[in-house]
C-alpha positions in Angstrom: 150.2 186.1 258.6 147.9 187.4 255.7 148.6 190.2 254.0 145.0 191.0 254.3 145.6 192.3 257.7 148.4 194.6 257.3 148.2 196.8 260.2 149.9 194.2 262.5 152.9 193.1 259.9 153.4 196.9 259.5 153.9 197.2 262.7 156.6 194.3 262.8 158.4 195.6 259.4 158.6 199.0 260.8 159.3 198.4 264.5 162.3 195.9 263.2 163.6 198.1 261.0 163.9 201.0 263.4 165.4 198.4 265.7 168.4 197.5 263.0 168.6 201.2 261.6 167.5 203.6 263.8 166.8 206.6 261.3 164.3 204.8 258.6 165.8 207.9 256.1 169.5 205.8 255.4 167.2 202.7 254.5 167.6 202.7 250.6 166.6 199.0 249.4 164.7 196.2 251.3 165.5 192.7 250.3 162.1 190.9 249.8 163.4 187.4 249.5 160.4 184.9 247.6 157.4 185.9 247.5 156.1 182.1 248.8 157.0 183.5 251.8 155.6 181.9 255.2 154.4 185.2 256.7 153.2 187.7 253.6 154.1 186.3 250.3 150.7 184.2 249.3 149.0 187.5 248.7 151.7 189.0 246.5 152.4 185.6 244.5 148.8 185.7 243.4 148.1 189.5 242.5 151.1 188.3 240.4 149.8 185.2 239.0 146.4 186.8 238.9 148.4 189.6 236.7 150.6 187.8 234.4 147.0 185.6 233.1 145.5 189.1 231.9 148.6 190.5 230.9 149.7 191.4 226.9 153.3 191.1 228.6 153.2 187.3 229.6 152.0 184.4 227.2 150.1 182.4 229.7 149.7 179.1 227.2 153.6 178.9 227.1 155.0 180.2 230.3 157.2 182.8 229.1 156.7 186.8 228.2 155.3 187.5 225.0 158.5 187.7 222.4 159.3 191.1 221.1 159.5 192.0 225.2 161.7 192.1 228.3 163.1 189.1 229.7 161.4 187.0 232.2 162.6 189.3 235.4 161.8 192.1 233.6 158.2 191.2 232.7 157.4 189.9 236.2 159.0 193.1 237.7 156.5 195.1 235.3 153.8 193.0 236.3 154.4 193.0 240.3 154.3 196.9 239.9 151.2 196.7 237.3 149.3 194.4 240.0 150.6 196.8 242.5 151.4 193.0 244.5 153.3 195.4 247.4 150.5 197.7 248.1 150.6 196.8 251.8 154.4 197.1 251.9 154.6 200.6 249.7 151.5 201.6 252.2 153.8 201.0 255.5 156.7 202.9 253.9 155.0 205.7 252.6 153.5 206.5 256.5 156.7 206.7 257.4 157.9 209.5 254.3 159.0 206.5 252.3 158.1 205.2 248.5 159.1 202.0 247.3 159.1 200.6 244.1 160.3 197.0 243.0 163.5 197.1 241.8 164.8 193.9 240.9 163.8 189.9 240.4 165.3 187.3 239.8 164.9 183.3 239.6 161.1 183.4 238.8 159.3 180.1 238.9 156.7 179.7 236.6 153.7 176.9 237.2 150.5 175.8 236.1 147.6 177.5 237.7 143.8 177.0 237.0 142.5 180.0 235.3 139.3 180.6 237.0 141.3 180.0 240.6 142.7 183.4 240.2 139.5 185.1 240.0 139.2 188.2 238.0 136.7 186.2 234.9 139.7 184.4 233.8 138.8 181.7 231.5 139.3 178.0 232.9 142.1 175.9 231.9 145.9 175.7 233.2 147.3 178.9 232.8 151.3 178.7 232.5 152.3 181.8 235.3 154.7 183.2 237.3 154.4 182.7 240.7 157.3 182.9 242.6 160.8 184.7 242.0 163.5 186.9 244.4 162.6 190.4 244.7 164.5 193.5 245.9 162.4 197.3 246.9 163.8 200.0 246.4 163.0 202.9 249.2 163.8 206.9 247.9 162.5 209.7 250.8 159.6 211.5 249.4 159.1 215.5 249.2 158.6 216.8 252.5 154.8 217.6 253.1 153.7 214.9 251.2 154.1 211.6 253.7 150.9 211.7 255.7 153.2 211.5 258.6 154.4 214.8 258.1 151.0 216.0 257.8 149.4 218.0 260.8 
C-alpha cells in the first residue's frame, strides 16, 4: 500500500492500535521497523534519499555525513525530520491529539541512487545515499484544544 493514499493505512494504524491499547494516550513510542517496508516504507525511503542528495548534512559523492557532523543515525534522523518522510504517519497521530517525531535510527544502509531519479533538479550521476535504516517515533499528547479532534 502507497503512502500516497493515506486515509486507508490510517485507518489500519489507528484501528490496530486501539485494538492492542485501548486508550491511544498511554502509547508513547511506535516502532517503525525499515523503512523498505512492504506496505508504506517506499515513500519514506525516498523523501529520505531525495533529502540526503540536497542536504549540507550528508556528502552524497562518499556516502557518509559531511565531517564536522553527527554520526550516520544522527544525520539520517535529521534528515527524515528535515524531509518530513512521516508526514502521513505524524498526520494520523496528530487527529487523534498525538505528535510524533522520529526518535531514533539505527543500521542505515546507504546505496547508489541516480541523481535525477529522485526528482527535485538533482544533477545526474550516482549519488551515494541513505536509503534504508530502523527507525523508532516517538508519540507525546498535545495541549488540549489543539488536536483537530478536540475541535468542535
Amino acid at each position: 500500500m502507497s503512502m500516497g493514499d493515506p486515509n486507508p493505512l490510517r485507518d489500519q494504524l489507528i484501528g490496530a492500535i486501539r485494538a492492542d491499547l485501548g486508550d491511544l494516550s498511554s502509547l508513547k513510542s511506535f516502532y517503525w521497523g525499515s523503512l523498505k517496508r512492504a506496505d508504506a516504507g517506499a515513500d519514506v525511503s525516498l523523501r529520505l534519499a531525495a533529502e540526503a542528495a540536497s542536504s549540507a548534512l550528508w556528502d552524497a559523492g562518499k556516502g557518509v555525513p559531511r565531517p564536522g557532523g553527527k554520526d550516520v543515525n544522527e544525520t539520517v534522523q535529521e534528515l527524515l525530520t528535515t524531509a518530513d518522510a512521516f508526514r502521513e504517519v505524524k498526520s494520523t497521530f496528530h487527529r487523534v491529539g498525538l505528535s510524533m517525531e522520529v526518535s531514533h535510527v539505527e543500521m542505515v544502509r546507504v546505496q547508489p541512487l541516480q541523481g535525477d531519479s529522485l526528482g527535485g533538479g538533482l544533477k545526474s550521476g550516482t549519488l551515494l545515499v541513505p536509503v534504508d535504516g530502523l527507525v523508532e517515533l516517538s508519540l507525546h499528547s498535545e495541549a488540549p484544544g489543539n488536536s483537530p479532534s478536540s475541535t468542535p
